[in-house]
Every structure is written in C-alpha cells, then in structure tokens.
C-alpha positions in Angstrom: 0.0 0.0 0.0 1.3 3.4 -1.2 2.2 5.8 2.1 0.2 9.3 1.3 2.6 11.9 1.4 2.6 14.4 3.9 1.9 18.2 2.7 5.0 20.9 3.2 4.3 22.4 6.1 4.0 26.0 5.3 5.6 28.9 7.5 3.4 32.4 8.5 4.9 35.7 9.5 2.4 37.9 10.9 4.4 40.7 11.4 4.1 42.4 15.1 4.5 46.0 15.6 2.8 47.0 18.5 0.2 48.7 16.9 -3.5 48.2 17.5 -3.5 46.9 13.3 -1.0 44.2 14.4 -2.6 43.1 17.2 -5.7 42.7 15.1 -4.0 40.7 12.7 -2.5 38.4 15.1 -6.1 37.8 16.3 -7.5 37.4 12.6 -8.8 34.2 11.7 -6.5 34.2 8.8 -3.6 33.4 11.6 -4.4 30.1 12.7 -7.2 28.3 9.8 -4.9 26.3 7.6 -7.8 25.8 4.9 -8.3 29.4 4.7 -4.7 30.5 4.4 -3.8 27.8 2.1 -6.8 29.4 -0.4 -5.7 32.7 0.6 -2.1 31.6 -0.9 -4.0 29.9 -4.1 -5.7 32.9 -4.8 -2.2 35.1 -4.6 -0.8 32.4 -6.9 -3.7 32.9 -9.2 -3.7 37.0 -9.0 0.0 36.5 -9.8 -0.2 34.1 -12.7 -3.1 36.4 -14.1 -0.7 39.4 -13.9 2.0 37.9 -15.8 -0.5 36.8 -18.4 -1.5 39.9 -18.9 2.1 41.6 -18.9 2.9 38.9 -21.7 -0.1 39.7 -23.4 0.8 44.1 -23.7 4.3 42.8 -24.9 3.0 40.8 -27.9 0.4 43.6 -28.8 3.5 46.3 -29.0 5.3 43.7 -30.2 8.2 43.6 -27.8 10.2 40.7 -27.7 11.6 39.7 -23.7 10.6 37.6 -20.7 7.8 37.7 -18.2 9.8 36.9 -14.7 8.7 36.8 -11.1 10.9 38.1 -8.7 10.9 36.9 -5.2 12.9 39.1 -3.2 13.1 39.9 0.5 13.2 43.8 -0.7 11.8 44.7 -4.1 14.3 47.4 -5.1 17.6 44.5 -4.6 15.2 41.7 -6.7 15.4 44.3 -9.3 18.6 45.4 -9.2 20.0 41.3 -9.5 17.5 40.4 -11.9 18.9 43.7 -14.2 22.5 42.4 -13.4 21.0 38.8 -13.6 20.1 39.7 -17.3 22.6 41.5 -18.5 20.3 45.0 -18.5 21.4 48.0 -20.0 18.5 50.5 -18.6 16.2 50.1 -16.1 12.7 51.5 -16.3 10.4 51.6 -12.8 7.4 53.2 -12.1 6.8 55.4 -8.8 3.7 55.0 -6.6 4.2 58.7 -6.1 4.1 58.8 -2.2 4.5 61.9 -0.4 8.5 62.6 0.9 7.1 61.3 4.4 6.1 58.2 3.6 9.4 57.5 1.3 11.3 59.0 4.2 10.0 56.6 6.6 9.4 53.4 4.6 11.3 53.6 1.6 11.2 53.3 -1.7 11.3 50.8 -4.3 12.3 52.8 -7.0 14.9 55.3 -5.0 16.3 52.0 -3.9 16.9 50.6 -7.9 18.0 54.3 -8.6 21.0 54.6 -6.3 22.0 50.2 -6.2 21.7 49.5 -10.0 25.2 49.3 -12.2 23.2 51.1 -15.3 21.0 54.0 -16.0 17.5 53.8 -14.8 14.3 55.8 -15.4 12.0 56.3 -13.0 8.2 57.0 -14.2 5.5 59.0 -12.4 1.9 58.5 -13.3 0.7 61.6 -15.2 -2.1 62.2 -12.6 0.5 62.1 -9.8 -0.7 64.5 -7.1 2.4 64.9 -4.7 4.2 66.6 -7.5 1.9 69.5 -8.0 3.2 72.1 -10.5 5.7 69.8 -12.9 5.4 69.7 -16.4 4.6 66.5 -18.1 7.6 65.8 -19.3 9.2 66.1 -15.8 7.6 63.0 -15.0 10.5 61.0 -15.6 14.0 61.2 -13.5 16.8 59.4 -14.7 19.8 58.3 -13.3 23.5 56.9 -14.7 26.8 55.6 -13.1 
C-alpha cells in the first residue's frame, strides 16, 4: 500500500509591531485556519499568474520581444537590481507609486532604492495624474539616473 505523502508544512509571518492593526491581525482568523490560508495563498498564486499573463499579453500587442519573470525578493528594489544584473540590463525603467516625501522618508522606496543600487541607467516614471508633485510639467515626470 502506497504511504500518502505528507503536505510541506507551510511557515506564516504575521508581522508584530505593537500597533493596534498588528494586534488585530494576530487575532484574525487568517492566523491560525490552515484551509483558509492555504486558499488565501491559491488565490495570490492565481492573481499572480493572471498578472503575468497579462504583462505577456501588452508585450505581444507592442510587439516587444523579452521575458515575463517573477521576482521573489526579501526587498523589491535588490530583486530588481539582481534580476537587471542577472540579465545582462542596459537600462532600467520603474514606475513610482508617487508617495508623499514622508512616507518615502519613513518606509522607503522601491524605485529610490533601484535608482542609487543599480550598475546602469535607470528611469524612473510618475503617473501623469500624480498628485504629490503639483506644479511639474509632463515631461518632468520622468527622472533618470547613470553611473
């Protein structure tokens, strides 16, 4: 008789701050229902396969040729800086969320990360309808950076 094979046990952060929000999410159900974490994963899975699909999909309608890659990276910013080096890049394009110069300040940013770690030029894009930079042009939008 075949022995069924035991699932991977699976590892959960819940991160712990001290705030009222981390507290709540200690206590969430999420925290300690294997079934509904496990579908909570799925679904993450899913939204990410879905998301590459799509990426794929503007590539092939502008017709440029590359990969679709998932980078799993403790920090964004550093996955994108070794997967540029990783493939050889000779620019780096990133877009900016756009957060005020608080919240950068205080949590970082993705794309001031890639701008001052990456070995080539990079160019950083603001959404046109970017609000925390009231009074640029549209063609300041875009900051760009070389080594």
């Amino acid at each position: 008789m075949a022995e069924e094979a035991k699932p991977k046990a699976r590892v959960v952060l819940i991160a712990m701050d001290g705030s009222d929000y981390a507290k709540y999410a200690y206590q969430s159900p999420y925290a300690f229902d294997r079934d509904t974490l496990a579908n909570l994963l799925d679904q993450e899975a899913q939204t990410l396969r879905h998301k590459l699909e799509e990426y794929a999909q503007m590539m092939r309608e502008t017709k440029v040729h590359g990969t679709v890659k998932s980078i799993h990276a403790e920090r964004p910013g550093e996955g994108i800086v070794k997967a540029a080096e990783e493939a050889h890049a000779d620019l780096v394009i990133v877009g900016s969320r756009g957060h005020g110069k608080v919240r950068r300040t205080l949590l970082g940013s993705v794309s001031d990360y890639v701008l001052h770690h990456s070995h080539v030029p990079v160019i950083v894009c603001r959404h046109k309808d970017d609000h925390h930079h009231h009074g640029h042009h549209d063609k300041e939008h875009t900051e760009e950076h070389k080594h």
